[in-house]
N, CA, C and O atoms as CSV, one atom per row, in Angstrom:
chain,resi,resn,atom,element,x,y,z
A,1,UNK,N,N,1.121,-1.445,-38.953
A,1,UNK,CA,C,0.529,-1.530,-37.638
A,1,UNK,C,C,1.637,-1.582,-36.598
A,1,UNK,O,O,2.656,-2.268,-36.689
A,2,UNK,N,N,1.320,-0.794,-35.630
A,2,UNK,CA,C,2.321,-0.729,-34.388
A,2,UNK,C,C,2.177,-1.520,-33.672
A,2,UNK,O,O,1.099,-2.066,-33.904
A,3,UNK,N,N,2.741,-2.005,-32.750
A,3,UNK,CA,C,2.437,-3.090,-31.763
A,3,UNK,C,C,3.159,-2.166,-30.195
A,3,UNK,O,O,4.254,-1.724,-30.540
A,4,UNK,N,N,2.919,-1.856,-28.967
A,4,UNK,CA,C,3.481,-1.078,-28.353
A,4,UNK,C,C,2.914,-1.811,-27.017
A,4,UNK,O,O,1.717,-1.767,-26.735
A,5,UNK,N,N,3.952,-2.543,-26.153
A,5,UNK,CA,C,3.898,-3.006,-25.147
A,5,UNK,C,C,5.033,-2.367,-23.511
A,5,UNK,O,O,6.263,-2.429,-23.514
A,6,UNK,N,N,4.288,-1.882,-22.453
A,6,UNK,CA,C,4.913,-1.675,-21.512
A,6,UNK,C,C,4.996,-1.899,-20.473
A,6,UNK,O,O,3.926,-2.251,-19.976
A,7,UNK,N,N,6.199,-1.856,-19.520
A,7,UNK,CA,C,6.600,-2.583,-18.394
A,7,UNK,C,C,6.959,-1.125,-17.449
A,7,UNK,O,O,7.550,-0.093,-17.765
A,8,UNK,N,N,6.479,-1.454,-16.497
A,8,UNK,CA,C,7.237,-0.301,-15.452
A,8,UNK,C,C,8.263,-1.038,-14.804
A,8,UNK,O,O,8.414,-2.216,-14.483
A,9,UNK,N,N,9.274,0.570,-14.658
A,9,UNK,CA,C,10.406,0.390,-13.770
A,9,UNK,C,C,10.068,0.813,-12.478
A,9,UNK,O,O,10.048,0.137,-11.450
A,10,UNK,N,N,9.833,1.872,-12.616
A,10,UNK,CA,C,9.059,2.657,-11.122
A,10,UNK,C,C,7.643,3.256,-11.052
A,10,UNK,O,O,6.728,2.971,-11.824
A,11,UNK,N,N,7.583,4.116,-10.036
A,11,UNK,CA,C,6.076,4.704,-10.429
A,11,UNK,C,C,5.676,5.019,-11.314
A,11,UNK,O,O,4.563,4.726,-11.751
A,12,UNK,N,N,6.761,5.936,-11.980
A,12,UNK,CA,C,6.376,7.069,-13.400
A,12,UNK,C,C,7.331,6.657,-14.395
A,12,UNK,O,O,7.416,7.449,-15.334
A,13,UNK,N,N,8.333,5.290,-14.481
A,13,UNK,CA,C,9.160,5.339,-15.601
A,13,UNK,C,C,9.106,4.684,-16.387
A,13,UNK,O,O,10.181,4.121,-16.179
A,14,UNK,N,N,8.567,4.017,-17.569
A,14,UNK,CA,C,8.289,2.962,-18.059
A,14,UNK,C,C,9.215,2.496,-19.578
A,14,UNK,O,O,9.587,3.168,-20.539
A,15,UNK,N,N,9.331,1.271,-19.289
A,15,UNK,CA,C,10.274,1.034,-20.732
A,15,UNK,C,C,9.004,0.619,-21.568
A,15,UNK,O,O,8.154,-0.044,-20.972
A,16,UNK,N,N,8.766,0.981,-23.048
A,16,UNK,CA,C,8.385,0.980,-24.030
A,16,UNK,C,C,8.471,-0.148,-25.350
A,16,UNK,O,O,9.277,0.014,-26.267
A,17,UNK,N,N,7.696,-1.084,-25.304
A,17,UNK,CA,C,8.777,-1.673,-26.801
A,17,UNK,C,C,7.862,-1.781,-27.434
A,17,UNK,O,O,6.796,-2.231,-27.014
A,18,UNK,N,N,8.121,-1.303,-28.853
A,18,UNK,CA,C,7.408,-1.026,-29.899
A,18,UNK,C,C,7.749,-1.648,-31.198
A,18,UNK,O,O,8.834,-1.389,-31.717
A,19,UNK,N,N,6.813,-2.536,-31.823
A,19,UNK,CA,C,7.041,-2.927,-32.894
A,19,UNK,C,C,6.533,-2.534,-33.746
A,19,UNK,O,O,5.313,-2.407,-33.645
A,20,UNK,N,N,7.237,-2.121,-35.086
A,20,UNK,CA,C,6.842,-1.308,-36.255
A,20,UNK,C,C,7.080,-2.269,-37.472
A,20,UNK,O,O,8.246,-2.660,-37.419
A,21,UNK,N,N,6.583,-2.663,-38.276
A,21,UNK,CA,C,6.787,-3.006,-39.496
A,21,UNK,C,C,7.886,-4.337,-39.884
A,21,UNK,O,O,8.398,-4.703,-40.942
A,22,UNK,N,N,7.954,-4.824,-38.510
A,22,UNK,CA,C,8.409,-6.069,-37.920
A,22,UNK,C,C,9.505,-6.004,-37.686
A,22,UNK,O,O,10.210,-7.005,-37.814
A,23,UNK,N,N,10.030,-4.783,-37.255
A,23,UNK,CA,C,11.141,-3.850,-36.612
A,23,UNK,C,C,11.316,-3.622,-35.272
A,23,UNK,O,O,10.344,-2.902,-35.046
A,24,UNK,N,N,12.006,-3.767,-34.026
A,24,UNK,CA,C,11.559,-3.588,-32.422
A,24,UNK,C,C,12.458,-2.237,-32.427
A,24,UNK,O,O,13.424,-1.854,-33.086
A,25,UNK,N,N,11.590,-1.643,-31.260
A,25,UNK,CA,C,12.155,-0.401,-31.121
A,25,UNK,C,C,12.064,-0.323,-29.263
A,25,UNK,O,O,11.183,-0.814,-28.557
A,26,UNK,N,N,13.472,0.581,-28.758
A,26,UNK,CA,C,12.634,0.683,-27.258
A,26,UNK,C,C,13.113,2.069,-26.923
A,26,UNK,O,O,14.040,2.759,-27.347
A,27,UNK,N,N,11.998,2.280,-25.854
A,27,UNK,CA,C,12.122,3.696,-24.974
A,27,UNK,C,C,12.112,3.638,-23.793
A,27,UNK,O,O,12.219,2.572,-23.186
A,28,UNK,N,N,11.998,4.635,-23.303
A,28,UNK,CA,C,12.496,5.026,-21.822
A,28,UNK,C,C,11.727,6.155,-21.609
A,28,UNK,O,O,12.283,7.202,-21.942
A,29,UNK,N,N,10.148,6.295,-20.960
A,29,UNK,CA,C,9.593,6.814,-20.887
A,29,UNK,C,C,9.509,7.321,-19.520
A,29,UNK,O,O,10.205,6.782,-18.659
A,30,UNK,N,N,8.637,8.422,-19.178
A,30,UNK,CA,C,9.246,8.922,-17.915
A,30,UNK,C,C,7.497,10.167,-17.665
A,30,UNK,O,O,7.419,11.194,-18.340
A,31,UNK,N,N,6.505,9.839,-16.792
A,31,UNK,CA,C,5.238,10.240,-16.916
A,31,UNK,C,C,5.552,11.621,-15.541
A,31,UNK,O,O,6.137,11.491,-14.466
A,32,UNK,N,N,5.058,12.556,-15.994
A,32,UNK,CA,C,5.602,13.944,-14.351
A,32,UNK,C,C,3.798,13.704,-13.917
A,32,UNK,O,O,2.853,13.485,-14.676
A,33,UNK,N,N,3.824,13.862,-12.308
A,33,UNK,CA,C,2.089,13.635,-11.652
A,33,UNK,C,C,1.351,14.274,-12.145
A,33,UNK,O,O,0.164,13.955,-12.220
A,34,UNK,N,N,2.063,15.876,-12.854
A,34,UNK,CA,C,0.887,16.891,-13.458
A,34,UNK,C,C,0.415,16.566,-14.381
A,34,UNK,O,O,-0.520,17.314,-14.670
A,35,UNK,N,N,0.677,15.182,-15.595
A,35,UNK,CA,C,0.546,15.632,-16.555
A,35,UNK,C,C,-0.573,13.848,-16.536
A,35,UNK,O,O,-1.212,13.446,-17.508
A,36,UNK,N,N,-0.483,13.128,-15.165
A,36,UNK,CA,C,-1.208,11.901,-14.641
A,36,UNK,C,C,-2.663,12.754,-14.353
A,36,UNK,O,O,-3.777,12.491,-14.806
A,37,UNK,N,N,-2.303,13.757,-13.531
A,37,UNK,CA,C,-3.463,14.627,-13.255
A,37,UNK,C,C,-4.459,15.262,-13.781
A,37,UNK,O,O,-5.563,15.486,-13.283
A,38,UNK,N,N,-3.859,15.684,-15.278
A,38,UNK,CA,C,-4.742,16.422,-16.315
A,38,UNK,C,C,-5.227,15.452,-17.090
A,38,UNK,O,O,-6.423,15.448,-17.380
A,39,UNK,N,N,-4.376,14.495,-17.535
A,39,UNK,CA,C,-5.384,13.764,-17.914
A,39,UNK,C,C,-5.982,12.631,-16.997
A,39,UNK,O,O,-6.640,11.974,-17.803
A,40,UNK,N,N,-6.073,12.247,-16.207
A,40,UNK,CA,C,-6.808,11.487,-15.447
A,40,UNK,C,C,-6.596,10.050,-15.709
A,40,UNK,O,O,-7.562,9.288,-15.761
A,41,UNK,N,N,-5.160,9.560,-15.908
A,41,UNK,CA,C,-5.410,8.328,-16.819
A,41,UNK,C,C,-3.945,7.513,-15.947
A,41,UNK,O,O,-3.097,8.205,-15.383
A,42,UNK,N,N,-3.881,6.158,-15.975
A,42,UNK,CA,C,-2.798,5.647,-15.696
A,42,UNK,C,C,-1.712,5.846,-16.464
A,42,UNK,O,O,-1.835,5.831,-17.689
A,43,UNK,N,N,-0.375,6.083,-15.808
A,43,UNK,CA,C,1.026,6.385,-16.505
A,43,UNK,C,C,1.251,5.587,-17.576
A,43,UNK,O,O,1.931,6.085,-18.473
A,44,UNK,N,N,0.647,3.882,-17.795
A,44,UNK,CA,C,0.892,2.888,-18.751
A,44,UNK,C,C,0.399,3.402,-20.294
A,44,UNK,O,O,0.892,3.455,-21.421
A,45,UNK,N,N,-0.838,3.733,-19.658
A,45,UNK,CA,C,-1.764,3.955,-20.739
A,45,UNK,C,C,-0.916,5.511,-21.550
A,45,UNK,O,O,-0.499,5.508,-22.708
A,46,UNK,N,N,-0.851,6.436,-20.813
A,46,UNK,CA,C,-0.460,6.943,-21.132
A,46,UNK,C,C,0.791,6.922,-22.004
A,46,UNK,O,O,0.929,7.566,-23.043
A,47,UNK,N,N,1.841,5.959,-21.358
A,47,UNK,CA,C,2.823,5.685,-22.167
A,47,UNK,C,C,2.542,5.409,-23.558
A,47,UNK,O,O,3.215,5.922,-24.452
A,48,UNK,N,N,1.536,4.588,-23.792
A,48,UNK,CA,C,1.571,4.234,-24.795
A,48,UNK,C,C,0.785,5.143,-25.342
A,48,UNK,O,O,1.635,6.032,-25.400
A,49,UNK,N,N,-0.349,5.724,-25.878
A,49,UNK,CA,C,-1.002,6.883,-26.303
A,49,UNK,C,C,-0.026,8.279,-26.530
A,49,UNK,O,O,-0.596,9.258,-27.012
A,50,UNK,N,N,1.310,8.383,-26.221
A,50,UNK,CA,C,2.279,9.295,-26.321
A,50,UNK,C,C,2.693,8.362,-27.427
A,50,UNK,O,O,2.139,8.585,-28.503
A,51,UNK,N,N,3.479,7.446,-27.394
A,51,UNK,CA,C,4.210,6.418,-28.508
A,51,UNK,C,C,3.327,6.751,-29.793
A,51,UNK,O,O,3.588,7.386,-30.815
A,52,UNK,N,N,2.149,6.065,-29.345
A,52,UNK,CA,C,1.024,6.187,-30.563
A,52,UNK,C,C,1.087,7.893,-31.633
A,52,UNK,O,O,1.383,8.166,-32.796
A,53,UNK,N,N,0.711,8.532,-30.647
A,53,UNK,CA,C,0.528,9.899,-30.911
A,53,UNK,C,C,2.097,10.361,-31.559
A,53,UNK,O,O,2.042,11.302,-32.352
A,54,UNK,N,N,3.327,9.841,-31.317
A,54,UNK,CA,C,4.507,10.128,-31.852
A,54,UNK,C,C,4.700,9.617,-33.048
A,54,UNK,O,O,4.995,10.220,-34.080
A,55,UNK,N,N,4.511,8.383,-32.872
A,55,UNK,CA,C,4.817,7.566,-34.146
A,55,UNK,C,C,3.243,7.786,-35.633
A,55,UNK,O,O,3.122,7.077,-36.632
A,56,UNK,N,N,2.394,8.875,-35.252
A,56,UNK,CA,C,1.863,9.115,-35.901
A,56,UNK,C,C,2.449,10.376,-36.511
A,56,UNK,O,O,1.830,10.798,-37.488
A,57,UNK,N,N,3.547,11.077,-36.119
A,57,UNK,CA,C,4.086,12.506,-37.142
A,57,UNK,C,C,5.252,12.400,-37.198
A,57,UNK,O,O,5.848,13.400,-37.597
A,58,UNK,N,N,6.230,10.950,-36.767
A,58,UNK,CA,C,7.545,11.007,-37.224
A,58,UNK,C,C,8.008,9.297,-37.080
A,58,UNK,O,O,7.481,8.420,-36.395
A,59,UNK,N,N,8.912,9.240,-37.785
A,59,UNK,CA,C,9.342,7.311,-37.875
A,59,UNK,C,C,9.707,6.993,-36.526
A,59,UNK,O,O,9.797,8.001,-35.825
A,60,UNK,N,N,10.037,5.495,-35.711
A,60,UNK,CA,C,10.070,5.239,-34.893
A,60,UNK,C,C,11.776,5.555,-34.279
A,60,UNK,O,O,12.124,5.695,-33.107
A,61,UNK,N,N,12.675,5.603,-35.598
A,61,UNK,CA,C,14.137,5.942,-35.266
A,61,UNK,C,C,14.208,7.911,-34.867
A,61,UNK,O,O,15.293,8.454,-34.658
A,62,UNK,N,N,13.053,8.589,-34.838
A,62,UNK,CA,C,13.002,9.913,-34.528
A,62,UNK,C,C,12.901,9.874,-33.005
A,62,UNK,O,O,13.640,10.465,-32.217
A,63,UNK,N,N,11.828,9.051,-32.708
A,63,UNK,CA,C,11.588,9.274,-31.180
A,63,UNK,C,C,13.120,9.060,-30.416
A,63,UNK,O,O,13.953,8.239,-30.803
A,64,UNK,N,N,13.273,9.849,-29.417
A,64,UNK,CA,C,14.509,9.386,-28.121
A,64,UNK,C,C,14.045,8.576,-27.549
A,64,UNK,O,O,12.877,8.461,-27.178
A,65,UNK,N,N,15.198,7.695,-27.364
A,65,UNK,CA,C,15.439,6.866,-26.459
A,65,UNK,C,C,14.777,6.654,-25.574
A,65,UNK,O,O,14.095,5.657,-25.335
A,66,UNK,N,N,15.000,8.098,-24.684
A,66,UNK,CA,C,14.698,8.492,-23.226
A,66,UNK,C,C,14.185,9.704,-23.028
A,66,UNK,O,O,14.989,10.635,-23.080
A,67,UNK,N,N,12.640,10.044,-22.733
A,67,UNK,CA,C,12.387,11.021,-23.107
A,67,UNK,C,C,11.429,10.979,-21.831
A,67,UNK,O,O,10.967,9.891,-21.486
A,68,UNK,N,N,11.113,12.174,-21.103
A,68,UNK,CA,C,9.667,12.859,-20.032
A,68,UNK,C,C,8.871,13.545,-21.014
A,68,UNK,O,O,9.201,14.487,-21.734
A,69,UNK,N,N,7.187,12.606,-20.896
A,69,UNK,CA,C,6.235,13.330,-21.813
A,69,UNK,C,C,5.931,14.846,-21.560
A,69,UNK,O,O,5.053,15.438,-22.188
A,70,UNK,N,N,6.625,15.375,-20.706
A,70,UNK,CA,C,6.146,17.090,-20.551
A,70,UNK,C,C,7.249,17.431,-21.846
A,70,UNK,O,O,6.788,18.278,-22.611
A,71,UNK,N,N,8.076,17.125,-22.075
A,71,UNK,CA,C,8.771,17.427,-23.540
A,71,UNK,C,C,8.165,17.562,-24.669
A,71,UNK,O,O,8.584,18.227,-25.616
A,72,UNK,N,N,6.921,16.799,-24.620
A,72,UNK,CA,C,6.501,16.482,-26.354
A,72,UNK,C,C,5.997,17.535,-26.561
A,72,UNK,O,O,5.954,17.751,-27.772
A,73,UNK,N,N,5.623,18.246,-26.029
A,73,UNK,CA,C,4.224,19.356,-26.345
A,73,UNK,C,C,5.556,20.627,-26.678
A,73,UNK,O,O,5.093,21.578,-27.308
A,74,UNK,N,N,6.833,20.742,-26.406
A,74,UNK,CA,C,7.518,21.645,-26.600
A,74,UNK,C,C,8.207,21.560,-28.752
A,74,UNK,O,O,8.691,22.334,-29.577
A,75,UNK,N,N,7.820,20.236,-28.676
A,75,UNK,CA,C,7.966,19.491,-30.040
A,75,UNK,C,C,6.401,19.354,-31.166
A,75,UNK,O,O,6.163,19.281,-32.371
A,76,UNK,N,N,5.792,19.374,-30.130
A,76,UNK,CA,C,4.134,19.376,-31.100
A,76,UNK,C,C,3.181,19.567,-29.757
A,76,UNK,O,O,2.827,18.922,-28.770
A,77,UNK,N,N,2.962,21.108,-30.468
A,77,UNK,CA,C,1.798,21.715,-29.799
A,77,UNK,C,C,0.584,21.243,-29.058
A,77,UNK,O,O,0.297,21.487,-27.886
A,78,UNK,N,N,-0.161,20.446,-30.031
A,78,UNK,CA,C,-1.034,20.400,-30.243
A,78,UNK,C,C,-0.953,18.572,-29.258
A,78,UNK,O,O,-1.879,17.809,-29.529
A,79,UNK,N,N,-0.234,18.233,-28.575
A,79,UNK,CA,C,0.267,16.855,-27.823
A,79,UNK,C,C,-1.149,16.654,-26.758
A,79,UNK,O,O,-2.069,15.843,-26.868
A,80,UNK,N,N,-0.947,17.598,-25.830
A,80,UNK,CA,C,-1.770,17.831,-24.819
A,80,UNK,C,C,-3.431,17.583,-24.970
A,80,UNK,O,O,-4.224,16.908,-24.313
A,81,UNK,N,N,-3.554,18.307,-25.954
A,81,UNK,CA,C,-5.221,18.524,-26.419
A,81,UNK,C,C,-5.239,17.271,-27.575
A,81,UNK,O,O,-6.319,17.375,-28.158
A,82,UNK,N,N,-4.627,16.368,-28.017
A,82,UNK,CA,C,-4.750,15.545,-28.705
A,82,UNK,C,C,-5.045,13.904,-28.252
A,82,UNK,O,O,-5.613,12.971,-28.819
A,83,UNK,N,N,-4.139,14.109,-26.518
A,83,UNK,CA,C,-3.437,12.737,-25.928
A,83,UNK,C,C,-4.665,12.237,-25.304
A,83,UNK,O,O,-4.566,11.178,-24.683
A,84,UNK,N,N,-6.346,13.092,-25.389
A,84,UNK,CA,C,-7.159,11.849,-24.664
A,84,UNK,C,C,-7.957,11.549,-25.774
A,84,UNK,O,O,-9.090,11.110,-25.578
A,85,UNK,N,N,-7.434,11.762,-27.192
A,85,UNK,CA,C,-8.522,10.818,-27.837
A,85,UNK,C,C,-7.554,9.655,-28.531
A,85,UNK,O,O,-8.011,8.831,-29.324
A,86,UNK,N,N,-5.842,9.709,-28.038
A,86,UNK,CA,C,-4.718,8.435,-28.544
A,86,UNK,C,C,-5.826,7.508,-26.996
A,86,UNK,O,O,-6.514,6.517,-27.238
A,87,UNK,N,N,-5.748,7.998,-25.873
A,87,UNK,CA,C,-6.450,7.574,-24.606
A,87,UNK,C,C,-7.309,6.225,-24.725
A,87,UNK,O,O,-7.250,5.088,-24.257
A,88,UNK,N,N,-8.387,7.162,-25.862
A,88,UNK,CA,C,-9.818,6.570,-26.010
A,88,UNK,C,C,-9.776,6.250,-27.232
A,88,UNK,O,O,-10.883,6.297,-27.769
A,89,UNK,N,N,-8.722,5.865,-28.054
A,89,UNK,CA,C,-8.409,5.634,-29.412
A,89,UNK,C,C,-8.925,4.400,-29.690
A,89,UNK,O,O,-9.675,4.044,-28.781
A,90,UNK,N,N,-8.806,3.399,-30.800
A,90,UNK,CA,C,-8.810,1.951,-31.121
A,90,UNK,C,C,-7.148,1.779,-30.746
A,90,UNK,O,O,-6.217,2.584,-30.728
A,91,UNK,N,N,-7.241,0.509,-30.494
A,91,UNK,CA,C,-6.288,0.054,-30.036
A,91,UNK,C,C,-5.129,0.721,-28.822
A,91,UNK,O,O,-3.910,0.580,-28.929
A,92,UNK,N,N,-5.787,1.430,-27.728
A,92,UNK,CA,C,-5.031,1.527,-27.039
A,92,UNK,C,C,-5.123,0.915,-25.508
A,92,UNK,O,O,-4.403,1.233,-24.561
A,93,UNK,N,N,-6.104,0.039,-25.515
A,93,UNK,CA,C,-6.592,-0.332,-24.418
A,93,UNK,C,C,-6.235,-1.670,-24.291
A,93,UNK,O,O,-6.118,-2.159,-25.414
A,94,UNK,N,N,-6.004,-2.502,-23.374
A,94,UNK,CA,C,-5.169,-3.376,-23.585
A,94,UNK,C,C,-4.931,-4.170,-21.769
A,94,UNK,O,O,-4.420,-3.581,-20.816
A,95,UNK,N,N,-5.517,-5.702,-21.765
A,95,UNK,CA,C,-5.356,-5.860,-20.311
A,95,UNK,C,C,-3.718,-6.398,-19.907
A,95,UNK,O,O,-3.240,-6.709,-18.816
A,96,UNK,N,N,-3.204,-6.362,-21.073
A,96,UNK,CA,C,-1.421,-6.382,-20.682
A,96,UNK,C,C,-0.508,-6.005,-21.016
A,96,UNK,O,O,0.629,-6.454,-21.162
A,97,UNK,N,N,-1.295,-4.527,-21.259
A,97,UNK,CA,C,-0.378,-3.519,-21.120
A,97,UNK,C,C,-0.020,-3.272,-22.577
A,97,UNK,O,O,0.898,-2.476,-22.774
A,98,UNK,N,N,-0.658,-3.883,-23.715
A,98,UNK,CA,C,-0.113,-4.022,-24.894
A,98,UNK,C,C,-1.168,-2.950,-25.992
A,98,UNK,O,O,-2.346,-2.759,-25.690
A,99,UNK,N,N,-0.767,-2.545,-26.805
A,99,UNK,CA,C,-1.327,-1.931,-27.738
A,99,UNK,C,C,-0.960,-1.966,-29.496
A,99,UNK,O,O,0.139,-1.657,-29.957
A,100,UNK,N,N,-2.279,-2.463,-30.400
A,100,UNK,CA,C,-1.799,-2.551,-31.581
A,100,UNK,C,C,-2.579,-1.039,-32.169
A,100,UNK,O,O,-3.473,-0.344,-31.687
A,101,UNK,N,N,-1.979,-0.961,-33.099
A,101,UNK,CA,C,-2.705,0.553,-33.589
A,101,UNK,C,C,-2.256,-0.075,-35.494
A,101,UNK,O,O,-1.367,-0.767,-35.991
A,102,UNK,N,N,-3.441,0.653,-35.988
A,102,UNK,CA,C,-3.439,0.450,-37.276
A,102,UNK,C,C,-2.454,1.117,-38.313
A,102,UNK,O,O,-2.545,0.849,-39.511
């Protein structure tokens, strides 16, 4: 189970910390307005539903550091059309910002 909690730096940049398998991990996430726009969702949420959606097709030492989610979809296709059901997933909803996923 993941544990994935985030903090903003600015509007769109958010640090990430993710616990895996009682392992901490952190990122440096970075949300562009177009991609706030299509899906209709806050940058937080989003942050984390990208994490989720990552750490579901590769280990947590794969993800960068520091990464802008318009990248992922150049890495897995299928990111975009996948990221509103991490959205509306179990465990991604969260009133502080926190998310456990199974």
């Amino acid at each position: 189970m993941a544990e994935i909690v985030t903090q903003a730096v600015d509007e769109h940049l958010y640090e990430a910390e993710v616990t895996v398998d009682g392992k901490q991990y952190a990122y440096q996430v970075s949300v562009p307005d177009d991609l706030i726009e299509r899906v209709g969702a806050e940058p937080a949420a989003i942050v984390r539903a990208t994490i989720a959606f990552l750490l579901d097709r590769e280990p947590p030492t794969a993800i960068m550091d520091r990464f802008d989610c318009s990248i992922v979809s150049g890495y897995f296709p299928e990111y975009e059309a996948e990221l509103p059901s991490y959205l509306e997933g179990p465990g991604t909803a969260s009133s502080r910002g926190a998310a456990r996923l199974p």
